[in-house]
C-alpha positions in Angstrom: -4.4 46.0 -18.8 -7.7 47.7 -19.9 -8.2 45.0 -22.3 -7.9 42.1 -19.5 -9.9 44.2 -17.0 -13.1 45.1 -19.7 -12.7 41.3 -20.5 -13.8 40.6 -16.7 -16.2 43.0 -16.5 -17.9 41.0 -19.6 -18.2 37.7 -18.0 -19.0 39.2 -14.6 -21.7 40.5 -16.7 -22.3 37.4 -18.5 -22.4 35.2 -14.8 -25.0 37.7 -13.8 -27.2 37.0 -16.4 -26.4 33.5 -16.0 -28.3 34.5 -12.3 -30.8 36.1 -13.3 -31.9 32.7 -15.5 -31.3 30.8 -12.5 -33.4 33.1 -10.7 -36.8 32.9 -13.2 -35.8 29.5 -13.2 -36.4 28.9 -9.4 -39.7 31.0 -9.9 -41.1 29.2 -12.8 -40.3 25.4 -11.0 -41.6 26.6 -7.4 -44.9 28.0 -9.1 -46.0 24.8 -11.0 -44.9 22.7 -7.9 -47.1 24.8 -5.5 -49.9 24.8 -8.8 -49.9 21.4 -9.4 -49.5 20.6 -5.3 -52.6 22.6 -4.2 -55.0 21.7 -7.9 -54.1 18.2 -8.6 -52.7 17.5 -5.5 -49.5 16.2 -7.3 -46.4 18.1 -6.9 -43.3 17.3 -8.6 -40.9 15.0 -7.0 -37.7 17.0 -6.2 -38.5 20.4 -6.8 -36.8 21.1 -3.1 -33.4 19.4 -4.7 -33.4 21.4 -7.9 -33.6 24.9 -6.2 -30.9 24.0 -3.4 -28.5 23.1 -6.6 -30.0 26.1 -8.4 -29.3 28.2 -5.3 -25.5 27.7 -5.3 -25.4 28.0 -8.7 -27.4 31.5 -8.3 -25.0 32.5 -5.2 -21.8 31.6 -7.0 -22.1 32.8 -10.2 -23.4 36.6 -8.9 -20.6 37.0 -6.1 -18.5 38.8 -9.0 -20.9 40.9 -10.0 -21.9 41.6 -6.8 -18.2 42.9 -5.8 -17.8 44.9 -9.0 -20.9 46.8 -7.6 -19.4 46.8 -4.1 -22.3 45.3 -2.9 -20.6 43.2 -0.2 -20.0 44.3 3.5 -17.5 46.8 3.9 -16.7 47.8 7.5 -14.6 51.3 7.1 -15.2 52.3 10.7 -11.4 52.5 11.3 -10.2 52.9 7.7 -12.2 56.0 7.0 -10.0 57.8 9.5 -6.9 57.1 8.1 -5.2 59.8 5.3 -6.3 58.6 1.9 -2.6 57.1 1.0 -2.8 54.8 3.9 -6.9 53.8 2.5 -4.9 53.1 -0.4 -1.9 51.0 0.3 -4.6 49.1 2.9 -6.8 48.7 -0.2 -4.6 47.6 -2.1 -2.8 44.8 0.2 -6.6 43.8 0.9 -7.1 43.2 -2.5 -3.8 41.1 -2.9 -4.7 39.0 -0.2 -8.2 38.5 -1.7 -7.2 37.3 -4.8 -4.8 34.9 -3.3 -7.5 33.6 -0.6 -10.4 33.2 -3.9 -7.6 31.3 -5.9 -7.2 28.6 -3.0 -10.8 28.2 -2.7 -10.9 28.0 -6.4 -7.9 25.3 -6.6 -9.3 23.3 -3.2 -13.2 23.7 -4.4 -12.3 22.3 -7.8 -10.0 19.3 -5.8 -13.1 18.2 -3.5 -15.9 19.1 -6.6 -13.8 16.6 -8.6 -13.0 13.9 -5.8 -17.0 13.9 -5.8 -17.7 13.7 -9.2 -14.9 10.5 -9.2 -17.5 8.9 -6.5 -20.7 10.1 -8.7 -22.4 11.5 -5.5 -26.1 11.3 -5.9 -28.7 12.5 -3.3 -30.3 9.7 -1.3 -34.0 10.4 -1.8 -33.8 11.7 -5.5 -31.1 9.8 -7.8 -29.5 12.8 -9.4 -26.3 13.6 -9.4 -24.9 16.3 -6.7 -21.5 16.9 -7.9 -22.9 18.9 -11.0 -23.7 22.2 -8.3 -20.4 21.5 -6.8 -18.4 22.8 -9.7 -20.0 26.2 -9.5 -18.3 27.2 -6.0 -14.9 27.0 -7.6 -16.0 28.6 -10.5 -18.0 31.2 -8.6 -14.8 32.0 -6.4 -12.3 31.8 -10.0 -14.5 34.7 -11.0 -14.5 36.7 -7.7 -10.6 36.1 -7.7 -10.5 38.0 -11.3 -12.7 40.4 -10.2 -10.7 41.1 -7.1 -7.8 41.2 -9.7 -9.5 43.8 -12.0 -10.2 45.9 -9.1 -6.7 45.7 -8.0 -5.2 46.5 -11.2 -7.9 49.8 -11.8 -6.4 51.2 -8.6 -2.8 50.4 -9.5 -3.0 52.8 -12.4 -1.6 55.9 -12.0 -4.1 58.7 -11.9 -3.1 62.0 -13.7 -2.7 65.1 -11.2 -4.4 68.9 -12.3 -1.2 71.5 -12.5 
């Protein structure tokens, strides 16, 4: 169990940095548009196309890492007042219902990304191909399903008692 639970904390890690490319990415593109825009008056054709498929790409790769740093909303107004076995059997149940709800939208993402690549969607204005971007949501969610998984299993292990 530690082995499969260090093993997603690795490729959480590695999406992240996957992120952080796509990030310097969207910096270096939107900087020589704007350069070569306002000096040559000549910007590049599509730039606003590549950083919406770079955005998704950005978003779904770092949702993992962003849950292993529990940086998502977490509303405990209620659960804070409960006795900490009750915050942990609710934890816990959350956390199975998580993973099953991120599977689907794995399994149905990865249905309608493929449906489009079958049709070779393309954007109307630029002729490149959409359904590239789309196969990042289902893996974005695949990896916040594991993650949600590793979390789940961390605080199904016993914890050892003083005395």
């Amino acid at each position: 169990m530690a082995r499969f639970i260090s093993s997603c904390r690795r490729i959480t890690r590695a999406a992240a940095f996957g992120s952080t490319a796509i990030i310097l990415c969207l910096m270096l593109i939107t900087t020589i548009d704007v350069s070569l825009r306002y000096v040559f008056s000549r910007p590049i054709r599509g730039v606003s196309e590549i950083g919406e498929y770079l955005l998704v790409i950005l978003v779904f790769l770092a949702l993992a890492y962003a849950q292993f740093h529990g940086r998502h909303v977490n509303v405990t107004i209620f659960t804070n007042r409960f006795p900490p076995r009750i915050q942990s059997s609710l934890q816990i149940s959350i956390l199975v219902v998580l993973v099953a709800l991120f599977l689907t939208m794995t399994w149905k993402s990865a249905e309608t990304a493929y449906s489009f690549y079958q049709v070779g969607e393309i954007r109307w204005n630029v002729p490149w191909p959409v359904w590239p971007a789309r196969f990042f949501v289902p893996l974005g969610a695949f990896l916040l399903s594991i993650e949600f998984l590793a979390e789940l299993l961390s605080s199904l292990k016993p914890t050892k008692r003083k005395g």
